[in-house]
MARZA-439292 format. One line per field, with one value per atom (N, C-alpha, C, CB): residue in three letters; x, y, z. Coordinates in Angstrom, 2 decimals, padded with zeros to 5 digits, always signed. Glycine has a CB too. Layout:
aa (ALA/...)
X (X/...)
Y (Y/...)
Z (Z/...)
***
This chain:
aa (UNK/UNK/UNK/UNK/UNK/UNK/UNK/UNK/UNK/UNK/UNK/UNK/UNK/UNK/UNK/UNK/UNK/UNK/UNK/UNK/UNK/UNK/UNK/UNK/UNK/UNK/UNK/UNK/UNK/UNK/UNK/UNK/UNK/UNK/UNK/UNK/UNK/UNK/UNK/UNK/UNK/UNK/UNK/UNK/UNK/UNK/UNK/UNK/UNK/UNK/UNK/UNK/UNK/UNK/UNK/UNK/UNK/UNK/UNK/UNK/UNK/UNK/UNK/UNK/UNK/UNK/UNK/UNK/UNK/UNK/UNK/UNK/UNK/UNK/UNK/UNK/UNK/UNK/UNK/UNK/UNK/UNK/UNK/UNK/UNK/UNK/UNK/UNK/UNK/UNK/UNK/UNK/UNK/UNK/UNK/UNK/UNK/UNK/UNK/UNK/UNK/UNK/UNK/UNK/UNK/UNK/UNK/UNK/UNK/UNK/UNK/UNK/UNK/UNK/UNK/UNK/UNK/UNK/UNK/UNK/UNK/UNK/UNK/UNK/UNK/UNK/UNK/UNK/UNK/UNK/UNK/UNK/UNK/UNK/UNK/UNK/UNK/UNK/UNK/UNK/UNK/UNK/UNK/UNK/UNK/UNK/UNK/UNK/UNK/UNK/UNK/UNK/UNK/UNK/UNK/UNK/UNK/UNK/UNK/UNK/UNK/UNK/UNK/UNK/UNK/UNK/UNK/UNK/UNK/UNK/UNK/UNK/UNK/UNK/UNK/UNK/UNK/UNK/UNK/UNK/UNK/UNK/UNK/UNK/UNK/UNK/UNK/UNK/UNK/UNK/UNK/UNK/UNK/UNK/UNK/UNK/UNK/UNK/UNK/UNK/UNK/UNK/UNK/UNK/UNK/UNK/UNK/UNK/UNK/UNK/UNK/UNK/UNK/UNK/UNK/UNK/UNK/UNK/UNK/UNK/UNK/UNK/UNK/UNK/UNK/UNK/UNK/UNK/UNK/UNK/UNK/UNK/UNK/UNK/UNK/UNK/UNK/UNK/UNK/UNK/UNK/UNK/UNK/UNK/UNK/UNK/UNK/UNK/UNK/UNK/UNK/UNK/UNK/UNK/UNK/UNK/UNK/UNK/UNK/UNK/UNK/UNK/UNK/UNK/UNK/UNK/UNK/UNK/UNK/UNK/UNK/UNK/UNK/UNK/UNK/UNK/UNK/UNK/UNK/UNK/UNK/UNK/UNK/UNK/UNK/UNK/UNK/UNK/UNK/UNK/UNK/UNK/UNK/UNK/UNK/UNK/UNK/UNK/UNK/UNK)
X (+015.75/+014.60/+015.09/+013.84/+014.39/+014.90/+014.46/+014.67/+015.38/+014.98/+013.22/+016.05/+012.45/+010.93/+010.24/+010.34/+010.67/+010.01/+009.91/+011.15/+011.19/+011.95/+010.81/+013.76/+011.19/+010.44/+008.97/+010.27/+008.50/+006.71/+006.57/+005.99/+007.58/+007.03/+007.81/+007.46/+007.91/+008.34/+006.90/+009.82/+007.14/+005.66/+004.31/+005.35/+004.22/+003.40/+003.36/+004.10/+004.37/+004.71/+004.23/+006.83/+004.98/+004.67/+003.33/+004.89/+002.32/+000.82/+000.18/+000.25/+000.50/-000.14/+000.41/+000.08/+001.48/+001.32/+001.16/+002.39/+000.69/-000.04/-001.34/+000.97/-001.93/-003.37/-004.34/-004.01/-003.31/-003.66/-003.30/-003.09/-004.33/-004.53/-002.85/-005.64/-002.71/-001.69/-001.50/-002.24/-002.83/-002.85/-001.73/-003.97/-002.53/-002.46/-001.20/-003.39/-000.15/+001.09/+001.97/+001.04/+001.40/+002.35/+002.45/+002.26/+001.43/+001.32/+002.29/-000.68/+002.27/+002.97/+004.59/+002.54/+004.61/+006.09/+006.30/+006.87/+005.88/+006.31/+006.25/+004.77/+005.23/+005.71/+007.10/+004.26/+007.25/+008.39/+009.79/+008.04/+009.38/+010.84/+011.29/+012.09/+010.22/+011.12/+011.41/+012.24/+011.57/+012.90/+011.64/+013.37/+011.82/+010.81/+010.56/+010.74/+011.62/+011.32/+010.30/+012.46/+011.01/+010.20/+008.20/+011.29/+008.14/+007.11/+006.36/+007.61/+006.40/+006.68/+005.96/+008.71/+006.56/+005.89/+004.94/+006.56/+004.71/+003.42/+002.51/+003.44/+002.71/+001.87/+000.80/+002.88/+001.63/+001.42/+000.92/+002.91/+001.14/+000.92/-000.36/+001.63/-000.20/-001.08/-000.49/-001.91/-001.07/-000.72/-001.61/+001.07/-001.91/-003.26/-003.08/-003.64/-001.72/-001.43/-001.85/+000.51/-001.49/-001.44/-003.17/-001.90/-004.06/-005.40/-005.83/-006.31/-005.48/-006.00/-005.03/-006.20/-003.63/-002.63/-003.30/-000.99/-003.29/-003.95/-005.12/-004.33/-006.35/-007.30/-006.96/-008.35/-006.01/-005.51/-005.03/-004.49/-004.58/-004.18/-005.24/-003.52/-006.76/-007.08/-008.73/-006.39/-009.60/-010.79/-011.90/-010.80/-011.25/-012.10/-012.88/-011.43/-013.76/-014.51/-013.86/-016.44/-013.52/-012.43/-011.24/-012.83/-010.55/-009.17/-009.35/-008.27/-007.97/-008.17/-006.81/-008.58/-006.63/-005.43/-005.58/-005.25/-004.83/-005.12/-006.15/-004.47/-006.54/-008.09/-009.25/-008.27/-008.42/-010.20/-010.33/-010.03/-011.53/-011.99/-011.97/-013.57/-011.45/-011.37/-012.36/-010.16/-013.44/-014.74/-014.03/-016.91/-014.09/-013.50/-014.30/-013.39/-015.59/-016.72/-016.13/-018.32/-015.08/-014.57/-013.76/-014.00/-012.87/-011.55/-011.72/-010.76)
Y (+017.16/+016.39/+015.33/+015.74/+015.42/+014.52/+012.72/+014.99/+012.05/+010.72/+009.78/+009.90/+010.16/+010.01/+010.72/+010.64/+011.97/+012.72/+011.65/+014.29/+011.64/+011.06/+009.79/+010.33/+008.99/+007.51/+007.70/+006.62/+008.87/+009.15/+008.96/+011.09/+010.02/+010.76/+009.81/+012.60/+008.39/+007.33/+006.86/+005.80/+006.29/+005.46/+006.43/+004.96/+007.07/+008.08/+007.88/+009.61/+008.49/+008.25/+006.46/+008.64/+005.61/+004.16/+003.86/+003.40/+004.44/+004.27/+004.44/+004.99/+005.79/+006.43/+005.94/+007.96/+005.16/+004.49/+003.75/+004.26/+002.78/+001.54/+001.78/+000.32/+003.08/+003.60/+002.62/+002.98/+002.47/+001.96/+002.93/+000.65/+002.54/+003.58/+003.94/+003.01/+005.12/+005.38/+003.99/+006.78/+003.78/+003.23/+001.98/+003.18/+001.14/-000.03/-000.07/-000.40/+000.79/+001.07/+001.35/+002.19/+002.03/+001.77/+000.60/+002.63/-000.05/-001.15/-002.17/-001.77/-002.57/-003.11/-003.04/-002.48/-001.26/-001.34/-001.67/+000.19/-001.28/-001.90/-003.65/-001.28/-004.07/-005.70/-006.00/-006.64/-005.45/-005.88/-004.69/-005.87/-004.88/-003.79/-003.03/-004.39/-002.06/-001.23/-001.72/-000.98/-002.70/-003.50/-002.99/-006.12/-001.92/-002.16/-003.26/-000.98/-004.46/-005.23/-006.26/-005.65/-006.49/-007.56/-006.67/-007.10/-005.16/-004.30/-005.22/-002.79/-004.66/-004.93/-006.59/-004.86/-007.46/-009.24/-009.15/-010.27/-008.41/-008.25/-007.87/-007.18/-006.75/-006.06/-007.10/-005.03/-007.92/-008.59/-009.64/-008.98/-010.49/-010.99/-011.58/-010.68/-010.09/-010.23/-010.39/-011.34/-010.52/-011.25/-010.59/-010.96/-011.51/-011.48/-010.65/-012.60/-010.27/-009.27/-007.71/-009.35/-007.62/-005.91/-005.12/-006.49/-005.84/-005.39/-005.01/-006.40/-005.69/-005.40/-004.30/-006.65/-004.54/-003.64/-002.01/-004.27/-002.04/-000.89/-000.14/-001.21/-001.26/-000.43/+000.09/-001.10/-000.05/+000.24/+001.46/-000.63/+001.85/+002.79/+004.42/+002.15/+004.29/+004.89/+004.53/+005.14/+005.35/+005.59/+005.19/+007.02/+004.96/+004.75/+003.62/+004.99/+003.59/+002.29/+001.62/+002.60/+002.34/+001.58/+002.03/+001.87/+000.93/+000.95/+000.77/-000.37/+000.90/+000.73/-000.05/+001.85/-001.51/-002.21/-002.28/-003.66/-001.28/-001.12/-001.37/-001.75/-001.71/-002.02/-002.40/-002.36/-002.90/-003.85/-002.54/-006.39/-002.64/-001.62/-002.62/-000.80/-002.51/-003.06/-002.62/-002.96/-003.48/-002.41/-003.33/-002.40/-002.16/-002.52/-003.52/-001.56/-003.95/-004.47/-006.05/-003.79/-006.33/-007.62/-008.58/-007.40/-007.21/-007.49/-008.32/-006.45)
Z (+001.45/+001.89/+002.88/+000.67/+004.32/+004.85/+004.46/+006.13/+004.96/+004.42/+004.49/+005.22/+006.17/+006.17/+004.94/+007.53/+004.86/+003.65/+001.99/+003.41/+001.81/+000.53/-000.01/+001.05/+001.75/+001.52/+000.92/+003.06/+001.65/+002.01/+000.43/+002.84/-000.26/-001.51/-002.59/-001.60/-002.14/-003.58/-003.49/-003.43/-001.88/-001.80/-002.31/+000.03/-002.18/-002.75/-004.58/-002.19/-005.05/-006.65/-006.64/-007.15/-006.14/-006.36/-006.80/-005.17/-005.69/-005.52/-006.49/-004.69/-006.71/-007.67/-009.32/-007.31/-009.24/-011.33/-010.88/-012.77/-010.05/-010.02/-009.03/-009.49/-008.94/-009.15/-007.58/-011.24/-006.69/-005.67/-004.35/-005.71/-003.17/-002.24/-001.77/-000.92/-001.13/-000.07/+000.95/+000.83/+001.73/+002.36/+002.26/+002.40/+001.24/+000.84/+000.42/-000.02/-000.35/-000.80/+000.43/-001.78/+001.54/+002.58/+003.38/+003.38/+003.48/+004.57/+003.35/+005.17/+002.32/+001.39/+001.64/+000.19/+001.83/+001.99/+003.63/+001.46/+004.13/+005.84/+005.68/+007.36/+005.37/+005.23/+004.19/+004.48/+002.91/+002.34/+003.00/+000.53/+004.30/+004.56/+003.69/+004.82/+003.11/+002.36/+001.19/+002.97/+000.81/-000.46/-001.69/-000.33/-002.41/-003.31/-004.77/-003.64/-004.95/-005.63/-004.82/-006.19/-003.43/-002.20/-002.46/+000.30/-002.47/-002.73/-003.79/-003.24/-004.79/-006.34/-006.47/-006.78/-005.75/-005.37/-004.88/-004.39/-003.53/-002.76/-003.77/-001.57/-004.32/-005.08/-006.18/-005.86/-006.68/-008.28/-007.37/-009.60/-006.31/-005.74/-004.59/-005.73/-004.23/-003.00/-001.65/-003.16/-000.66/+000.89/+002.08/+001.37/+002.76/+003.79/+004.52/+004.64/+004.61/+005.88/+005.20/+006.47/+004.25/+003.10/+004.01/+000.20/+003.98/+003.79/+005.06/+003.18/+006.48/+007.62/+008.21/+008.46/+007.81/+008.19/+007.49/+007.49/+005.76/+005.27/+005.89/+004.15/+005.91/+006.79/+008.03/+007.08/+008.70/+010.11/+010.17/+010.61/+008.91/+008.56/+008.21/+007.58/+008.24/+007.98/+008.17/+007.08/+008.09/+008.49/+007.30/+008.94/+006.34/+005.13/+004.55/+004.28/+004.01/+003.96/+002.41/+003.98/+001.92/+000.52/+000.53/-001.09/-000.30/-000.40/-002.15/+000.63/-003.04/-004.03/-004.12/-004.78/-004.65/-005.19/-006.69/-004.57/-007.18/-008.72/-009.20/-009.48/-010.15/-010.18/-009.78/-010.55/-008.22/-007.70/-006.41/-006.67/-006.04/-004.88/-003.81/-005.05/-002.61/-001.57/-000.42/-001.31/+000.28/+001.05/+002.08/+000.68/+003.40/+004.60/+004.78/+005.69/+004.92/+005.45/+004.99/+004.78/+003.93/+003.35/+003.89/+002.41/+004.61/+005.04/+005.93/+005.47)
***
């Protein structure tokens, strides 16, 4: 597996046990460079940048950050 692949399919696994969009799990890791504990802070955390970067990412009118539904119309 090349290494883009590898990354796709943690961030992928990541998303999905903490039940939050693709989206939103990648834009997470591009702000914490990758570091998935720096991830992991954002996550529990939050940060202003995660949400406009995520929607940027995609065409959809929700996002999901673990339990809360995110409506583009918020952001």
């Amino acid at each position: 597996m090349n290494p883009m692949k590898k990354e796709l399919h943690e961030i992928k696994s990541w998303a999905t046990v903490r039940q939050t969009s693709l989206e939103i799990a990648e834009a997470i890791f591009e702000l914490a460079n990758y570091d998935e504990v720096v991830a992991e802070q954002i996550w529990q955390e939050g940060s202003d940048e995660v949400l406009p970067l995520a929607f940027s990412k995609t065409n959809a009118d929700q996002l999901f950050w673990g339990e809360q539904t995110i409506e583009r119309k918020n952001v």
